[in-house]
matplotlib code that plots the C-alpha trace (Angstrom):
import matplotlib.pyplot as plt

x = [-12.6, -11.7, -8.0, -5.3, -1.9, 1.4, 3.7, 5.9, 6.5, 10.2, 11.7, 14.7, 16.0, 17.7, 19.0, 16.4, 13.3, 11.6, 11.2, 9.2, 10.1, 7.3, 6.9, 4.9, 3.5, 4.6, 3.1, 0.8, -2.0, -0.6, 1.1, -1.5, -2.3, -0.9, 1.9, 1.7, 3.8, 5.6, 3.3, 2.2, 0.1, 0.7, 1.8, -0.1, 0.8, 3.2, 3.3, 2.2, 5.5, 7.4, 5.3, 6.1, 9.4, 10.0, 7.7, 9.9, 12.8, 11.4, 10.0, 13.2, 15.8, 15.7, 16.2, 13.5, 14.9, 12.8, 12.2, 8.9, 5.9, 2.3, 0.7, -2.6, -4.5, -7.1, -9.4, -9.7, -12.7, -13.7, -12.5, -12.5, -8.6, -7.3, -3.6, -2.0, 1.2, 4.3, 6.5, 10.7, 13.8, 15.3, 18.6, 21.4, 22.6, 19.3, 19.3, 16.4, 16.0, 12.8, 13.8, 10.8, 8.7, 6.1, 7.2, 9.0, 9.8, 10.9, 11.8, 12.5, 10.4, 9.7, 6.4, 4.7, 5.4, 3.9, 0.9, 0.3, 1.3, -0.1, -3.3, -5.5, -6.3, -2.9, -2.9, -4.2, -0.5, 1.3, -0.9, 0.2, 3.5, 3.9, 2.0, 4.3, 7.1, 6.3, 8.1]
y = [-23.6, -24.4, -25.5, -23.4, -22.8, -20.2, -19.1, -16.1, -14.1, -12.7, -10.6, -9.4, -6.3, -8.0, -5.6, -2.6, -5.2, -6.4, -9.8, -12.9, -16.2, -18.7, -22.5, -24.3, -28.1, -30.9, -33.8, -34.7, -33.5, -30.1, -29.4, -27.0, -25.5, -22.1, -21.4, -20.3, -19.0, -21.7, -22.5, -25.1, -26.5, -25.2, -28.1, -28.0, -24.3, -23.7, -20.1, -18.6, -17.0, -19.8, -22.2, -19.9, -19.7, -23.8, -24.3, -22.2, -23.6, -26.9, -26.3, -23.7, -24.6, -20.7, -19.8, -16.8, -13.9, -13.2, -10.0, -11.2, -9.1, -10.3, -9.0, -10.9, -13.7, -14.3, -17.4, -19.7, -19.2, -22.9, -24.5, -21.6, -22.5, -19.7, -18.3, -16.5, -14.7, -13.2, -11.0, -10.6, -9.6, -12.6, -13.7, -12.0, -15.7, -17.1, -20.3, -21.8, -25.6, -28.1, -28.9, -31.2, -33.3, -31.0, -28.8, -29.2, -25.8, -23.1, -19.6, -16.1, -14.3, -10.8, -8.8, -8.9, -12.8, -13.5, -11.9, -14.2, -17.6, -17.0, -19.1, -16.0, -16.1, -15.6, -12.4, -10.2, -11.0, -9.0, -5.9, -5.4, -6.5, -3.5, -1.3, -2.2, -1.6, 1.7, 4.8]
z = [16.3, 12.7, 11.7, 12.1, 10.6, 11.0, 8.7, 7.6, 4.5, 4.8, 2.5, 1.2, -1.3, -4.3, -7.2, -5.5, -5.9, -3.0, -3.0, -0.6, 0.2, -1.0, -1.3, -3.5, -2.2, -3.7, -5.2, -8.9, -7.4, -6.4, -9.9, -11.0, -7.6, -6.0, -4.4, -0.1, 2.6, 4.2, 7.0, 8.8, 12.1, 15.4, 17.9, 21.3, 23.4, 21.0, 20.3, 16.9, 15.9, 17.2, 15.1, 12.0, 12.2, 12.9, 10.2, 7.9, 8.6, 8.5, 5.0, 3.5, 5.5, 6.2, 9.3, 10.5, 12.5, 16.0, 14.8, 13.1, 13.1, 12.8, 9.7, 10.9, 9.6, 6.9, 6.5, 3.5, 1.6, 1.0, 4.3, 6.9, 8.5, 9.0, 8.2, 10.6, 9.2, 10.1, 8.3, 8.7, 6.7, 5.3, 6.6, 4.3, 3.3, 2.8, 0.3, 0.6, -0.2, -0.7, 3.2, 3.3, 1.6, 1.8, -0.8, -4.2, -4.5, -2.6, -3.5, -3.8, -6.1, -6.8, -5.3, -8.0, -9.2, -5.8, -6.2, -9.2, -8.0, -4.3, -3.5, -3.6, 0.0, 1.0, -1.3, 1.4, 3.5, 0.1, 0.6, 4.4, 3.8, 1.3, 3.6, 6.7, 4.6, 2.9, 4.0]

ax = plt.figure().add_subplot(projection="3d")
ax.plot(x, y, z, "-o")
ax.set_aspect("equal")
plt.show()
């Protein structure tokens, strides 16, 4: 089974524009590179959700609701892992940090932005957030 990894997009309403929660890894190497969900491996039996929203926390210092719902998963073109993703309302007092040293930046930014700075893989998880979310 190739590699696997869970993370969320939450969201939030800010001045009537609907914006996500990314991260963006840290390091030299990754200055050029795009942007992701926070996400990270599964440990052993751990459920998916659960694995999502530690990883979030663990990587924001946001704290993800257990109202998540699965917008599925896509697989990396190059490498095959796949993503599995989760989507949630942000907390109203969400202020999210670099909580790790995974990550040098962490952020709200609006739809639109993400789309941009996403690794285009990810890209898909925008699409079918909007599409749970439409009235």
């Amino acid at each position: 089974m190739p590699p696997q990894s869970s993370g969320t997009l939450l969201h939030r309403l800010r001045d009537g524009q609907l914006e996500v929660l990314l991260v963006h890894p840290s390091g030299n190497y990754n200055r050029g590179k795009p942007w992701s969900i926070p996400k990270g491996i599964p440990d052993p039996g751990e459920d998916l959700a659960a694995a999502a929203r530690r990883e979030t926390l663990e990587e924001t210092g946001v704290v993800a609701g257990e109202d998540l719902v699965p917008l599925g998963t896509i697989s990396y073109v190059k490498s095959g892992k796949l993503i599995h993703c989760f989507a949630g309302p942000a907390p109203a007092d969400a202020n999210p940090t670099c909580a790790s040293w995974e990550v040098d930046r962490a952020e709200f930014v609006p739809l639109e932005k993400a789309r941009h700075l996403l690794h285009p893989d990810q890209s898909p998880f925008v699409d079918r957030l909007e599409q749970l979310l439409a009235p």
